[in-house]
BASEVEX-382575 format. One record per residue: residue in three letters; x negated, y negated, z negated of N, C-alpha, C, O in turn. Coordinates in steps of 0.001 Angstrom, whole numbers, plus 500000, padded with zeros to 6 digits. Atoms other than C-alpha are relative to their C-alpha. Layout:
<recs>
ALAXYZXYZXYZXYZ ...
</recs>
This chain:
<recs>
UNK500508498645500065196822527106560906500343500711501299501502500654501711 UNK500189499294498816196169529100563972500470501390499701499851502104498911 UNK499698498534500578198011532348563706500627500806501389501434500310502175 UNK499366499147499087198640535475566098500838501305499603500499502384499116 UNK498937498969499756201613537346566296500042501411500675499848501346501889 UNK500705499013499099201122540797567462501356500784499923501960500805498851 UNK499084499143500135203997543218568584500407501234499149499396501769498693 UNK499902498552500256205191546277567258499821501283500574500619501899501281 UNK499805498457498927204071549442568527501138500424499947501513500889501024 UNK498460499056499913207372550844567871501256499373500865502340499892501129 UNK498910500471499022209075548146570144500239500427500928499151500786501379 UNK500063499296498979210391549649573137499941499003501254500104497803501034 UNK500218500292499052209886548809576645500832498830500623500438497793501156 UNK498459500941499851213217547054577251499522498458499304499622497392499913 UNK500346501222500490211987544402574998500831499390498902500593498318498345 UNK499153500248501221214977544609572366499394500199498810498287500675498561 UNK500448499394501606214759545003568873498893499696499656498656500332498629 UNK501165500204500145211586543828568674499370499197498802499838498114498451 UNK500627500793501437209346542763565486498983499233500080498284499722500967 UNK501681500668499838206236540564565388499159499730498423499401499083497404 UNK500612500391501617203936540598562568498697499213500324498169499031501422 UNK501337501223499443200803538043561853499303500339498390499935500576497361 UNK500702500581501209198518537760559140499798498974499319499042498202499909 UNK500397501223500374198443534951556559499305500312499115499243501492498770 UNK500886499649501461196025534476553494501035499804498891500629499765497730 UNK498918499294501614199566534848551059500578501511500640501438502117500002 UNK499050498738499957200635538107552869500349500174501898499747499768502892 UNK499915499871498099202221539144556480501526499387500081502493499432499321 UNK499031500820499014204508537211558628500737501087500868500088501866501567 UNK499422499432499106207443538904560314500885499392500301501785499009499554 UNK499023500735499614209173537333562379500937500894501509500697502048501862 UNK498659498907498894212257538598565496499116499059501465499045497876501797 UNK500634500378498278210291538342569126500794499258500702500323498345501381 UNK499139500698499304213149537129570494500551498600499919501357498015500643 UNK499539501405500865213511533950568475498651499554498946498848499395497741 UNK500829500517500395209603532766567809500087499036499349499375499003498346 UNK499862501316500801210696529345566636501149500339499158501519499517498319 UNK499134499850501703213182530705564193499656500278498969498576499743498719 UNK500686499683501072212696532167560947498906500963499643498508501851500397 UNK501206498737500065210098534236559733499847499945498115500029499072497267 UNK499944499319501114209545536395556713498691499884499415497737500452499947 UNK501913499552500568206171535942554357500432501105498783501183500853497841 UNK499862499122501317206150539054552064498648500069499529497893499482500305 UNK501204499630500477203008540004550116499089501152500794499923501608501576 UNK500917498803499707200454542777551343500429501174499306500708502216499899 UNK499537498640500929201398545194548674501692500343500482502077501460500827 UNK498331500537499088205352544154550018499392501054501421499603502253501605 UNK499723499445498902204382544985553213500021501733500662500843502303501380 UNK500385498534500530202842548609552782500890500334499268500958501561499327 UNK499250498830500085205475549581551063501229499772501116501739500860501382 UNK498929499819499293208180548803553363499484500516501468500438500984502089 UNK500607499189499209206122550171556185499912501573499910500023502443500774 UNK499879498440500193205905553357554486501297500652499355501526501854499215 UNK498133499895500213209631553349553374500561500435501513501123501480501841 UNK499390500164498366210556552795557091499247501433500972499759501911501984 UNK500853498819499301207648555874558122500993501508499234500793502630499699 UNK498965498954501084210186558324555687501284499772500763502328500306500388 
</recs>
């Protein structure tokens, strides 16, 4: 499966802290920019929206 990783707007310039999310067909992929071949997170769609809008509060 062919999948793209796309930054976080909210990452800053520096290049720390940084998140990457992707789309799969079970949900979204987040994984730490800094460590592509490490782990990564699949949560659901409904998952993801809310912790997006948890984190916007």
């Amino acid at each position: 499966m062919d999948v793209t990783w796309r930054k976080s707007s909210r990452s800053g310039e520096a290049g720390d802290n940084c998140v990457e999310v992707a789309g799969f067909p079970g949900g979204v992929g987040i994984r730490d920019s800094k460590d592509p071949h490490g782990p990564k997170l699949l949560v659901g769609r409904d998952e993801f929206a809310a912790l997006v809008a948890s984190l916007r509060h």
